[in-house]
C-alpha positions in Angstrom: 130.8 105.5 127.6 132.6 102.2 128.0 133.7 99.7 125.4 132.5 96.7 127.3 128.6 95.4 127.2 127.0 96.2 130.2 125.3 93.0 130.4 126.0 89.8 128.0 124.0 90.7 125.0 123.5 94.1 126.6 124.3 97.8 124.6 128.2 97.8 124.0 128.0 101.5 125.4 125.4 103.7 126.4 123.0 105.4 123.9 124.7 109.0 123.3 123.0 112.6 123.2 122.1 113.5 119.7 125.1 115.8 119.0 127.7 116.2 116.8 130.1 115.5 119.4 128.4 113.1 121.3 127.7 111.0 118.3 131.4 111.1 117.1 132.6 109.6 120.3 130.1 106.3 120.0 130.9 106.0 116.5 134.7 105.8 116.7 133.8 103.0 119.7 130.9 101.0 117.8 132.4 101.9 113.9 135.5 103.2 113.7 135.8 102.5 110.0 132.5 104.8 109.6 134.0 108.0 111.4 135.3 109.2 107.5 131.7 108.8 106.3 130.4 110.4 109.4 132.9 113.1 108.8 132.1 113.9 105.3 128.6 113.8 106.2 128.6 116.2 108.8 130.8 118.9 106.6 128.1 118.1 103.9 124.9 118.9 106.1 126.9 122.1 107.5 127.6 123.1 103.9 123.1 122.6 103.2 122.4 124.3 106.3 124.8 127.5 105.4 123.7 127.1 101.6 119.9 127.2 102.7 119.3 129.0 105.7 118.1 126.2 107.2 118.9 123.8 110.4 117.3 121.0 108.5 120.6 119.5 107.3 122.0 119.0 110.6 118.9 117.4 112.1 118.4 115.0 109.7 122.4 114.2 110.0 122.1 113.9 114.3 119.1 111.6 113.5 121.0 109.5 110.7 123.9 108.7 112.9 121.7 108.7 115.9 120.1 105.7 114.7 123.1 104.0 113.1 124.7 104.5 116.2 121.7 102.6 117.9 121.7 99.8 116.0 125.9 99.3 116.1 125.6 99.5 119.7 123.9 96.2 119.7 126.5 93.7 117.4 123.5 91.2 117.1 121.2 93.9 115.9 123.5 95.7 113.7 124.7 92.1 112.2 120.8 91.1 111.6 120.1 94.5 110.0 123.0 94.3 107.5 121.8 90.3 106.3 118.1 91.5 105.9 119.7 94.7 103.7 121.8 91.5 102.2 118.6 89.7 101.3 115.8 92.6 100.3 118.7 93.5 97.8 119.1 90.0 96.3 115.4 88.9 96.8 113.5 87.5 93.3 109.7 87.1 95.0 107.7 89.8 96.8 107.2 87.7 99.5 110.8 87.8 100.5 111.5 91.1 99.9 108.2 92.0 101.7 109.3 90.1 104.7 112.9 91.7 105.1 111.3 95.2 105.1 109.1 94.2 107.5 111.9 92.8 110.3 113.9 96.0 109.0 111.3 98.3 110.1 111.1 96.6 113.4 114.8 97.4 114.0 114.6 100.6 112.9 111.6 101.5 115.2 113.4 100.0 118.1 116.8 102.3 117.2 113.9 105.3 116.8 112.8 104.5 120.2 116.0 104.6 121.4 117.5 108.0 120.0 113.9 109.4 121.4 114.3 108.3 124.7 
């Protein structure tokens, strides 16, 4: 993975595998002030996934970061997600808040898209 877009508006780096590892790397490129919470998140899910038997915990982490890492490869994207989070939490009329979630879901589909691909 590179640092650089591939192509002006393009992916700062390539979407990752969906492993622990892989997912580490991108984030200390795309959000290297979010590799503590990524950390602490990971020890938690290994912690759930000894405490219940279960691999649950650790897919539901690989998918979390997955898509966080989807959307932070793509500055515009990432910065248009965090103003429609901005406004849904500050909106006083349904139709606002109604038409954040909406645009939200669209990026989060996208990032789903990606981290299925």
């Amino acid at each position: 993975m590179t640092g650089q877009p591939s192509a002006p508006g393009g992916p700062l780096i390539p979407m990752p595998a969906l492993t622990a590892a892989a997912l580490r790397a991108a984030v200390t490129q795309v959000a290297p002030t979010q590799l503590p919470s990524f950390v602490e998140h990971l020890d938690r899910a290994v912690e759930q996934a000894v405490t219940q038997s279960t691999i649950a915990p650790l897919r539901t982490f690989l998918l979390w970061w997955g898509e966080f890492v989807a959307n932070e490869r793509h500055p515009a994207r990432a910065a248009r997600l965090r103003e429609l989070e901005a406004v849904a939490e500050e909106a006083t009329d349904r139709e606002a808040l109604h038409s954040a979630l909406a645009e939200m879901r669209q990026i989060t589909d996208v990032a789903q898209r990606e981290i299925s691909a």
